[in-house]
PyMOL CGO cylinders between C-alpha atoms (Angstrom):
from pymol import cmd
from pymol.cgo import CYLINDER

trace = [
    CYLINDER, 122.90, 31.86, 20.81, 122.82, 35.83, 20.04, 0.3, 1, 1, 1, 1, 1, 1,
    CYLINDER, 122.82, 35.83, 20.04, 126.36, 37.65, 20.41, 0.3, 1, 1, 1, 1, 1, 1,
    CYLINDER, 126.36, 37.65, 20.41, 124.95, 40.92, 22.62, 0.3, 1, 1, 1, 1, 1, 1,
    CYLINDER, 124.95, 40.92, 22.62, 127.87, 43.50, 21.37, 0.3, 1, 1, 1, 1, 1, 1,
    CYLINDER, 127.87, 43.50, 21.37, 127.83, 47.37, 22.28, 0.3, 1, 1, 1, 1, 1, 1,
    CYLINDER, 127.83, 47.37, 22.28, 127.51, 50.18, 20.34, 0.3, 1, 1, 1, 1, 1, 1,
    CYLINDER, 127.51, 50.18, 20.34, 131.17, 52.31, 20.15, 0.3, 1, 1, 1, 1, 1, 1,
    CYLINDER, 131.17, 52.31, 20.15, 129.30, 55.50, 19.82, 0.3, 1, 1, 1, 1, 1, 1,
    CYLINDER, 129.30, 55.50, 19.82, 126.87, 55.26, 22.26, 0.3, 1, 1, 1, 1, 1, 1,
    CYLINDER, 126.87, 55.26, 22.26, 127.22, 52.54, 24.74, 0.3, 1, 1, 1, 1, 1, 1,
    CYLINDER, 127.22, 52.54, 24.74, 123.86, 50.70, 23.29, 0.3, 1, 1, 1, 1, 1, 1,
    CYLINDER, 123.86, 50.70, 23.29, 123.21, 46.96, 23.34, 0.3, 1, 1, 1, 1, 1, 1,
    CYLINDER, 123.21, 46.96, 23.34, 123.08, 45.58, 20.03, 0.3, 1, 1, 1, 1, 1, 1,
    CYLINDER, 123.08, 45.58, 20.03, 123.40, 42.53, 17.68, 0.3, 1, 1, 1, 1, 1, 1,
    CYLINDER, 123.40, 42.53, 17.68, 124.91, 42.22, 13.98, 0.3, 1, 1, 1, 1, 1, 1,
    CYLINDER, 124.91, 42.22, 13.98, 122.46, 40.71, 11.53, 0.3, 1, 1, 1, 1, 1, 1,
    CYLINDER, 122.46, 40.71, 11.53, 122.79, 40.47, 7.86, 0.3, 1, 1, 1, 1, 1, 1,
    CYLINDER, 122.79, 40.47, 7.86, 119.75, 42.15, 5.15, 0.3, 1, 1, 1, 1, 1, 1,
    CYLINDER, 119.75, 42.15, 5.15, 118.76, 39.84, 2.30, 0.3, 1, 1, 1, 1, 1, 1,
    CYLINDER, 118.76, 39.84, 2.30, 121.84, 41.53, 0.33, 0.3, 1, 1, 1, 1, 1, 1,
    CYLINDER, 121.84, 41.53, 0.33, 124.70, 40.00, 2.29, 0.3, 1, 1, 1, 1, 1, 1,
    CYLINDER, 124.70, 40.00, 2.29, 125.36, 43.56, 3.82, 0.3, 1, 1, 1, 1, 1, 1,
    CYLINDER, 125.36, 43.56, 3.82, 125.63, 43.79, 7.86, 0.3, 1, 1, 1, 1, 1, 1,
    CYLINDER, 125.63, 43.79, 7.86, 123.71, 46.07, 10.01, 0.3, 1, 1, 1, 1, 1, 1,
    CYLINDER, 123.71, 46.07, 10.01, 123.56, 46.73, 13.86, 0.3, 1, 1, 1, 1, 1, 1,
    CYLINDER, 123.56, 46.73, 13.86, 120.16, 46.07, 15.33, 0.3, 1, 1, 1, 1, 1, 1,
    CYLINDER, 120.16, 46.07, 15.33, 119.20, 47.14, 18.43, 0.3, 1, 1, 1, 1, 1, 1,
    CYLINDER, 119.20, 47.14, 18.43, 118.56, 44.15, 20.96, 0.3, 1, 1, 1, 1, 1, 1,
    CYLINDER, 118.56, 44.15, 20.96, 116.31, 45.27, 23.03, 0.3, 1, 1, 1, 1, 1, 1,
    CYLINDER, 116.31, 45.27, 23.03, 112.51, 44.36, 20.96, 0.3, 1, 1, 1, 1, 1, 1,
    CYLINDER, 112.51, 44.36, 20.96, 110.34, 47.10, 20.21, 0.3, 1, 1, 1, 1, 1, 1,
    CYLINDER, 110.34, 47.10, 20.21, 106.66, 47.82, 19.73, 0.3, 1, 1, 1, 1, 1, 1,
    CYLINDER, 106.66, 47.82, 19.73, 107.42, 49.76, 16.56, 0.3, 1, 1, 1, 1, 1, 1,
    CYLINDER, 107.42, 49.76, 16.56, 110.16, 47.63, 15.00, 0.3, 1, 1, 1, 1, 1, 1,
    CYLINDER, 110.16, 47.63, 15.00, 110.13, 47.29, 11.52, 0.3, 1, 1, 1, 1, 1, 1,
    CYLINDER, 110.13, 47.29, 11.52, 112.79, 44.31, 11.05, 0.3, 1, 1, 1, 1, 1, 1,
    CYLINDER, 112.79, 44.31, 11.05, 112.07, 40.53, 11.85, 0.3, 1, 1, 1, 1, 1, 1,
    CYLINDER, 112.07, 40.53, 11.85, 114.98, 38.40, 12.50, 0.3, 1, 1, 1, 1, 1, 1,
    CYLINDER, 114.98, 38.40, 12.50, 115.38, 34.97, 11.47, 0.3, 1, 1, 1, 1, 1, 1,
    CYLINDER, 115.38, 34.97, 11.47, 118.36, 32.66, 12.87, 0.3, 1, 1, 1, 1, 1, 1,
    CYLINDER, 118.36, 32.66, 12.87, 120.24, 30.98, 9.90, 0.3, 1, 1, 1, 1, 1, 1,
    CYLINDER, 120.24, 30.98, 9.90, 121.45, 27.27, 9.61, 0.3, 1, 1, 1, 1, 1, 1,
    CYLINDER, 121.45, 27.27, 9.61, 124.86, 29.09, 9.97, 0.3, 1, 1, 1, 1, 1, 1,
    CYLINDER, 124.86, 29.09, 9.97, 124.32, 30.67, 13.50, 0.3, 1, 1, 1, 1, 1, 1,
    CYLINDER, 124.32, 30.67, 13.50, 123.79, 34.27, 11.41, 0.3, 1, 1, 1, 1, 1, 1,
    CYLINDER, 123.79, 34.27, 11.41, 120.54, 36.76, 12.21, 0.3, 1, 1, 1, 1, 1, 1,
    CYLINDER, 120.54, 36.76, 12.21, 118.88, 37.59, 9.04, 0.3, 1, 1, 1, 1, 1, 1,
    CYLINDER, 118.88, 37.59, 9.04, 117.00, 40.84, 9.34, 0.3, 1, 1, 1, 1, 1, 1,
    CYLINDER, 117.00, 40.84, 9.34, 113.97, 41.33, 7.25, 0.3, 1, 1, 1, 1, 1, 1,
    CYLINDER, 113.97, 41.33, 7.25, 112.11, 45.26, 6.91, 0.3, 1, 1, 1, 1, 1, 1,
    CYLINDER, 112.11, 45.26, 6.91, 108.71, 44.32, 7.28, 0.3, 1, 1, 1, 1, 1, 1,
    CYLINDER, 108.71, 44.32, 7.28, 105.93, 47.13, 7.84, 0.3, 1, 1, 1, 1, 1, 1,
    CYLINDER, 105.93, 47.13, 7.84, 106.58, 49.44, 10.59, 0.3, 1, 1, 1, 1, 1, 1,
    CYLINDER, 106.58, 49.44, 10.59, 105.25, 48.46, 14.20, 0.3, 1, 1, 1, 1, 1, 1,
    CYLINDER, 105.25, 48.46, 14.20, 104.80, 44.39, 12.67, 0.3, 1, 1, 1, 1, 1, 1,
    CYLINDER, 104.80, 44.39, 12.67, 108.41, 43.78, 13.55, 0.3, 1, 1, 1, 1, 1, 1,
    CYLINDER, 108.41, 43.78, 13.55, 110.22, 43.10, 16.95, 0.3, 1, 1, 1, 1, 1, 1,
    CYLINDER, 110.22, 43.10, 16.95, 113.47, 44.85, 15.99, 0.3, 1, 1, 1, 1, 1, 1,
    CYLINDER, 113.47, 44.85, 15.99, 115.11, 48.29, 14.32, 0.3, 1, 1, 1, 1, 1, 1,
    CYLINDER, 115.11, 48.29, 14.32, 117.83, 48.78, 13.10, 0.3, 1, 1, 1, 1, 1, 1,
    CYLINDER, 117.83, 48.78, 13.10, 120.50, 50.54, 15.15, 0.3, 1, 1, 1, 1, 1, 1,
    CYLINDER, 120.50, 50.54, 15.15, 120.97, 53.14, 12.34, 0.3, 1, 1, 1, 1, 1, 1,
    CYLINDER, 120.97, 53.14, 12.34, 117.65, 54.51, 12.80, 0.3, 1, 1, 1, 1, 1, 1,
    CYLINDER, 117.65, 54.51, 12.80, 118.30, 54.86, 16.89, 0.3, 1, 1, 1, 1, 1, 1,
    CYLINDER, 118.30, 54.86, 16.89, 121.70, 55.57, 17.71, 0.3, 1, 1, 1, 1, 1, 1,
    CYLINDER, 121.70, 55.57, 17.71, 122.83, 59.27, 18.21, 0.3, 1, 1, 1, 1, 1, 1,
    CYLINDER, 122.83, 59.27, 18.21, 125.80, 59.32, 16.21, 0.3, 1, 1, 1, 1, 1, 1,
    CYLINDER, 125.80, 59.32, 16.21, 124.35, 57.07, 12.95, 0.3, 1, 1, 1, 1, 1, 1,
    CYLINDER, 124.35, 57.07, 12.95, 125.50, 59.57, 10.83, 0.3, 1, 1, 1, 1, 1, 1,
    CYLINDER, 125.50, 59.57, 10.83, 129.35, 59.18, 11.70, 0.3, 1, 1, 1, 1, 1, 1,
    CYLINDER, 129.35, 59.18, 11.70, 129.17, 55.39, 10.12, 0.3, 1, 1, 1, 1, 1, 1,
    CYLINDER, 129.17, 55.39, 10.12, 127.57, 56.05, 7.26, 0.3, 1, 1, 1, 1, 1, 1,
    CYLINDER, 127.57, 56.05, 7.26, 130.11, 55.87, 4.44, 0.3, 1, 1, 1, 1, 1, 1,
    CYLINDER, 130.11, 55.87, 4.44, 130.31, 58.30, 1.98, 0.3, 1, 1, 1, 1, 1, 1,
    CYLINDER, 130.31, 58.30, 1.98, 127.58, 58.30, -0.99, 0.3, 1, 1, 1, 1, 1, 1,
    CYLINDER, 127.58, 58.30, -0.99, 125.09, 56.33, 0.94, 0.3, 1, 1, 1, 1, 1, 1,
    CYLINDER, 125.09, 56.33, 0.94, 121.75, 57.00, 1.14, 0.3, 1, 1, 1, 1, 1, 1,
    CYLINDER, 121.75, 57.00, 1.14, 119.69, 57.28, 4.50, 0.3, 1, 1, 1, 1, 1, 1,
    CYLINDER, 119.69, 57.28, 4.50, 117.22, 55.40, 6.12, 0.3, 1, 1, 1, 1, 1, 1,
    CYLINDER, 117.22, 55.40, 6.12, 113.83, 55.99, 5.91, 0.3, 1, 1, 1, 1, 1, 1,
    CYLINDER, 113.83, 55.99, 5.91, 112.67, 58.95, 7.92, 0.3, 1, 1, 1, 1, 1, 1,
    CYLINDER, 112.67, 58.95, 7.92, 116.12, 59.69, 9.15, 0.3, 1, 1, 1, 1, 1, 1,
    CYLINDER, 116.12, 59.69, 9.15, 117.10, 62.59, 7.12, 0.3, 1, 1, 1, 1, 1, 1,
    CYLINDER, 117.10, 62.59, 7.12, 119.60, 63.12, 4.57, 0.3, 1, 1, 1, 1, 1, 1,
]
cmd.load_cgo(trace, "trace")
């Protein structure tokens, strides 16, 4: 079963999912039309999130979403895709 966790920042619903690197990420839990991440439930209980083409997904990431993404980036990241620098 899916952990449903909020957001600190801004009070959203989300879930923690892994990318194909290891890394974790927040994804938003509520589906969306125009979600560009697939998730896939691991033999371990974990979400894997895949990108996959924008609006072919049922998920985004919380990064791209939440109001205050920029506070959690750590230093010398890059952004997301169309969410400035």
């Amino acid at each position: 079963m899916t952990s449903i966790a909020t957001c600190k920042s801004c009070g959203a619903r989300i879930m923690w999912a892994v990318t194909s690197t290891g890394k974790k990420m927040p994804v938003d839990a509520r589906e969306s039309s125009r979600g560009n991440l697939t998730l896939e439930r691991q033999p371990d209980g974990e979400l894997l999130a895949r990108y996959v083409e924008p609006g072919t997904g049922t998920h985004t990431s919380h990064f791209a979403t939440c109001p205050h993404a920029a506070q959690h980036r750590g230093h010398g990241q890059g952004s997301l895709p169309g969410m400035g620098a």
